[in-house]
C-alpha positions in Angstrom: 6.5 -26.5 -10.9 8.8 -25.2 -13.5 7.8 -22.9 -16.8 8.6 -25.8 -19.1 5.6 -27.7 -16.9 3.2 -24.9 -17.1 4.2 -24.6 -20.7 3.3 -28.5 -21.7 -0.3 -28.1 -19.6 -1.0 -24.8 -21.6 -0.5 -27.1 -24.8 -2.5 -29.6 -23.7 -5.4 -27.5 -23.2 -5.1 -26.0 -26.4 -5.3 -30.1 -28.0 -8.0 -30.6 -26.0 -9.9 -27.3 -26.9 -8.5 -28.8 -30.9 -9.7 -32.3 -31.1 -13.3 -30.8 -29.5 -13.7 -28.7 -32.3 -12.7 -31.5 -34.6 -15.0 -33.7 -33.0 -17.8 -31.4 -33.0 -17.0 -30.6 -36.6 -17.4 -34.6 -37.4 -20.3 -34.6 -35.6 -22.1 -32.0 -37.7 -20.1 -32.9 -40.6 -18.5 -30.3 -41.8 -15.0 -31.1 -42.8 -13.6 -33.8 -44.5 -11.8 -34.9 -41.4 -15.0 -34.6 -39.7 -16.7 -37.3 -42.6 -13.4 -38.9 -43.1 -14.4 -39.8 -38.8 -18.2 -41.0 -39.2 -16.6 -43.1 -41.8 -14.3 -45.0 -39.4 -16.5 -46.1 -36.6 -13.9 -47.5 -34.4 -11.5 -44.6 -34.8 -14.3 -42.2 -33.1 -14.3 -44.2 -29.7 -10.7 -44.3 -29.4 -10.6 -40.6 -30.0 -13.3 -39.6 -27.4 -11.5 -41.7 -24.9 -8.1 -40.1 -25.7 -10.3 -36.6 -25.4 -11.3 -37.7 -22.3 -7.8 -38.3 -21.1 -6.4 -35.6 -22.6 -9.0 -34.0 -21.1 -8.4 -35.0 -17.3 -4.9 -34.5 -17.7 -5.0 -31.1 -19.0 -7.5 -30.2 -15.7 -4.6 -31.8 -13.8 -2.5 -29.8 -15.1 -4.5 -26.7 -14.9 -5.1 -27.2 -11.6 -1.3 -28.1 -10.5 -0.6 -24.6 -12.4 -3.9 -22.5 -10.5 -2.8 -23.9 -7.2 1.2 -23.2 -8.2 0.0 -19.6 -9.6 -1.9 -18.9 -6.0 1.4 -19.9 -3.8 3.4 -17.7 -5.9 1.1 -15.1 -5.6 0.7 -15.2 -1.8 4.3 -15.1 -1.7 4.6 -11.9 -3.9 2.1 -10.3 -1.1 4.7 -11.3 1.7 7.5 -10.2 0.3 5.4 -6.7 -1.0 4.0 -6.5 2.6 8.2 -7.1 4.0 9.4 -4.4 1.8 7.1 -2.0 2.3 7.7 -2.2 6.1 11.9 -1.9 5.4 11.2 1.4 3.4 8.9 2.6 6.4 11.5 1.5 8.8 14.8 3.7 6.4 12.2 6.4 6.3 11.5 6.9 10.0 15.7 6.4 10.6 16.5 9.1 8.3 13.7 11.2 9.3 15.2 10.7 12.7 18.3 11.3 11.8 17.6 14.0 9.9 15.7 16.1 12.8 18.4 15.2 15.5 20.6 16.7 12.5 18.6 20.2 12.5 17.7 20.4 15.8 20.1 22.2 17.1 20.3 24.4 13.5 16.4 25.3 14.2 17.4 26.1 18.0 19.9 27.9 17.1 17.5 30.2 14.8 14.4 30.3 17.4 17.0 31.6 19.8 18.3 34.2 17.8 14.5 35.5 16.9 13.8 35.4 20.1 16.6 37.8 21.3 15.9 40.3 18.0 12.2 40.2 19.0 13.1 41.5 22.5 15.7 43.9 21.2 12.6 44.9 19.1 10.7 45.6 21.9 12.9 47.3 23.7 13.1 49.8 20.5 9.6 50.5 20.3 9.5 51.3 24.0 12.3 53.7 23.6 10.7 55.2 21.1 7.5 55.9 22.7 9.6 57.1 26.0 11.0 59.5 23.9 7.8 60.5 22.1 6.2 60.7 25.3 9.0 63.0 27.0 8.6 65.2 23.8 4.7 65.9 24.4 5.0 66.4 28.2 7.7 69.0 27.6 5.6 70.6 24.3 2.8 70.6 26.7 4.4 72.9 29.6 6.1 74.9 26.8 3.4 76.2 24.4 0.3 74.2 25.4 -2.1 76.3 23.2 0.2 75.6 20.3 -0.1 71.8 21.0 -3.7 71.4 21.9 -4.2 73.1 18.5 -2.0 70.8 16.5 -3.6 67.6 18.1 -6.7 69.2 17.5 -6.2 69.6 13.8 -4.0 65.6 13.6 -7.7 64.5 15.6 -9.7 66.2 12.5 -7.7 64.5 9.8 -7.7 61.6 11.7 -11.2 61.6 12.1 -11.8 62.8 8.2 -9.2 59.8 6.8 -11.1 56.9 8.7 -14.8 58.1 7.8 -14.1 57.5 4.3 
């Protein structure tokens, strides 16, 4: 159904909804089209029965236009439901691509931790080689002056880490 149909039910509701009020208005007598109608007898049949048309074919209508509205609808879900798995689907390819892209990048940089990590290691056990040759050889070469030194570092130690 095209616009211009929806369109033409939508006015036809609103006549309906028009000649209701008019006709209520006659009924209760409150406009001068209302007692202009109690005044003709035979125009008040012929207007009920053209409300009543009126009437079904604006539900017609309506319901031509609800069922319309509902197809279109459902179809706006597909197609929401379609794209939403297409931008999943580029996402996950260009993640993909993205990592295969940096893989080798982030390899590259593990690696190179790795090997300054072990040249790290190697460093601090060269350091306490060397720090270890230095007491052994302070040791056989003035050990009173060295048991008093660590004797003294053990006191401040031992003063710094009780406050």
């Amino acid at each position: 159904m095209d616009f211009r149909k929806k369109r033409d039910g939508r006015d036809q509701i609103y006549r309906v909804i028009a000649l209701s009020k008019k006709s209520v208005a006659a009924r209760a007598g409150t406009s001068d089209a209302g007692r202009s109608a109690m005044m003709a007898t035979s125009s008040v049949p012929n207007n009920v029965r053209e409300s009543g048309k009126e009437t079904r074919e604006a539900r017609k209508t309506a319901l031509d236009t609800s069922g319309d509205i509902q197809s279109e609808l459902q179809t706006l879900r597909d197609e929401f439901r379609l794209f939403a798995e297409q931008v999943g689907n580029i996402i996950s390819d260009k993640g993909s691509a993205a990592w295969r892209r940096a893989r080798p990048s982030i390899e590259g940089v593990v690696s190179d931790a790795q090997e300054k990590g072990r040249e790290a290691v190697d460093a601090v056990r060269e350091v306490t080689d060397n720090f270890v040759d230095a007491i052994d050889k302070s040791i056989e070469n003035r050990p009173y002056t060295t048991l008093a030194l660590f004797a003294v570092l053990g006191f401040m130690l031992g003063a710094i880490r009780h406050r």
